[in-house]
C-alpha angles and dihedrals in degrees: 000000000000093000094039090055087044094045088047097050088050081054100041086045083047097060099055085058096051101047101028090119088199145074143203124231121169117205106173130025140170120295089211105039124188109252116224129174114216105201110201106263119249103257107198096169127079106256138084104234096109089086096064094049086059090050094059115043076051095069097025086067088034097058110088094037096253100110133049124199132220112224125233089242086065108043114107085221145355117234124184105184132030098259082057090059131105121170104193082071079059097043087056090045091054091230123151108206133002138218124214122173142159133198141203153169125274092197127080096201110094079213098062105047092143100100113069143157124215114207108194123168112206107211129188115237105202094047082041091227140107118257106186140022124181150141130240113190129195146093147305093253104053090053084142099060089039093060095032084060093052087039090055087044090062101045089058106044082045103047097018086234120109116258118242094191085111092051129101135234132218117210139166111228109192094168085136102053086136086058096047088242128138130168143207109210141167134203140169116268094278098049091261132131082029107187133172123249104174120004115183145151095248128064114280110192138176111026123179140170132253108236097258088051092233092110141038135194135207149137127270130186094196088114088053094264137063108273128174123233141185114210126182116236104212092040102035085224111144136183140205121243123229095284108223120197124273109004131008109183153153108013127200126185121227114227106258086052090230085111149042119201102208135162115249127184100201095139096043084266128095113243142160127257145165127244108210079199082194098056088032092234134147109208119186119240102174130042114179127129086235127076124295116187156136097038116197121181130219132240101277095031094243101115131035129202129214157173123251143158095208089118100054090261142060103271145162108253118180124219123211103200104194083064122005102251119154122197116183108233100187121062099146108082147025091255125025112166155149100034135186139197123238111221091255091077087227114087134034139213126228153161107255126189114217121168090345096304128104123229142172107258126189113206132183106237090216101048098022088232104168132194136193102232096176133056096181118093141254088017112176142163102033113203120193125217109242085242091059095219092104135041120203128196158148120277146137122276124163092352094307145102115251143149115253139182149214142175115254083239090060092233104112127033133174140192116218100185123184108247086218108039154302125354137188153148104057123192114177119223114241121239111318104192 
């Protein structure tokens, strides 16, 4: 039984590997990196799958370039509890903060080693003192979410911002647009664990998560016109949403889930309305003879932004919904589109023109203070991490469409390009644990 469940899990680590359809690839990293030790956890249970948590929350921290990881070959020793622990061997490694951990089984049969809990303690070298003690518990089989969890625990007694490394990301692959085929697909922050949510013959686009992360929404043109649905993520079930006349498009929930903003055409003119996805109503937000489109909803689901060319130009407009109220955002700029509020409620994201070429921009809602994030091209469809430290979106990059990233600081920015295609429309998940 024991081989069969350790041959299970190499298979079952080997697969992520096959089928991730994307990569990372970072291209721009801190100067100044925090320096953490990872000592190999204890591994007081018979597998080998230690090695493969390590491995992760090795590349999970590594990721964005913020972190950088001393490897066990160059360690002066190897602790593996407190009393173990000497930090004069770490000073003269010049590391900032160290990770021990153990695991072990919670079952006493030899036969049923698949549940298991990993303690692990995060101390700061240079105070001399632990910050941090906890427990993860899980199985064998689910390695990835265990180290994405300690990884997320880190982040956040270290930097004081809560980790995303356990979140998902929607995205549309359209790598076989000679074939007709398009595909709706998630996957966890690094590309890995890639699945397939809608796969069809017609264009599916926008998709977004509801704030629990349990459902998604976006349109699909598989009945010959765009059309919105809701679809479950652990069931697969999906609904279809009222269809309205003329165009259904670009769906958003609010954050109580109760709503989606989306853009309808019923009159031959794109508007803003809101789904009570309860009651089953529409009811219209905006009414202008210009373009209303790509809605997004604040925190609180008060407010909505949106794109429109009332104004003769692509430009950010801000709905107050309690009474109607619409404030212009942009005013630097010919085309100003697609944005996105951070958590903070106080800055947005958008895609700026400047000179012809499209870029990810970062603007405070209050002063208007804008600033250029991106310096790649043709970037579109900005989607901010729920812990606002980091943007992805699509853009071009070797002749080919891909999702990138970057920290809201600029400092760091990463490629994640599919191994078998084109990729775009990204929506991150929010927090999933």
């Amino acid at each position: 039984m024991l081989r069969k469940l350790i041959f299970s899990i190499s298979i079952f680590i080997l697969a992520f590997s096959i089928f991730a359809e994307l990569r990372i690839e970072i291209t721009k990293g801190s100067k100044d990196p925090i320096k953490l030790a990872i000592v190999p956890i204890e591994w007081a249970i018979d597998s080998p799958a230690s090695i493969y948590l390590h491995e992760v929350i090795t590349k999970d921290l590594e990721f964005f370039g913020e972190y950088s990881i001393l490897r066990p070959e160059k360690m002066l020793s190897l602790p593996s509890v407190e009393e173990e622990l000497f930090y004069r061997d770490w000073r003269l490694l010049d590391v900032d903060y160290l990770l021990l951990g153990r695991a072990e089984s919670l079952s006493t049969s030899k036969e049923f080693l698949d549940d298991i809990e990993v303690s692990y303690s995060i101390y700061d070298v240079s105070r001399q003192k632990r910050l941090h003690k906890a427990y993860i518990r899980g199985s064998l089989s689910s390695l990835r979410s265990l180290a994405h969890g300690i990884s997320d625990s880190i982040y956040k007694k270290i930097s004081g911002i809560k980790g995303i490394f356990s979140t998902r990301i929607l995205y549309v692959d359209g790598s076989n647009y000679s074939k007709n085929l398009y595909q709706l697909r998630a996957c966890d922050f690094d590309g890995m664990r890639d699945l397939v949510l809608v796969s069809s013959d017609a264009p599916i686009i926008s998709p977004s998560w509801s704030s629990d992360g349990k459902l998604i929404a976006y349109v699909s043109f598989e009945s010959g016109t765009s059309n919105i649905y809701i679809q479950s993520i652990k069931t697969g079930e999906r609904l279809l949403i009222d269809p309205q006349e003329g165009l259904n498009s670009a769906p958003v929930w609010s954050s109580n889930n109760k709503f989606l903003a989306a853009v309808l055409s019923q009159n031959g003119n794109s508007d803003i309305y809101r789904y009570n996805i309860k009651k089953k109503l529409w009811k219209r937000l905006t009414d202008h003879y210009a373009i209303d489109t790509e809605p997004d909803w604040s925190k609180n689901s008060k407010k909505l932004l949106f794109t429109s060319n009332r104004s003769g130009s692509p430009q950010i407009y801000e709905l107050k919904l309690s009474n109607g109220r619409m404030k212009r955002l942009t005013f630097k700029g010919s085309y100003n589109a697609r944005a996105r509020y951070l958590p903070n409620g106080k800055d947005i994201v958008y895609v700026h023109r400047e000179n012809g070429i499209f870029h990810i921009a970062k603007q405070n809602i209050r002063t208007g203070e804008m600033t250029i994030l991106t310096d790649t091209n043709l970037d579109e469809s900005p989607t901010v991490a729920p812990n606002g430290n980091l943007i992805m979106y699509a853009t071009q990059h070797k002749e080919r469409k891909v999702l990138a990233g970057i920290s809201i600081d600029g400092i760091t920015s990463f490629v994640l390009p599919s191994t078998s295609g084109e990729v775009r429309d990204p929506s991150w998940s929010p927090f999933l644990n």
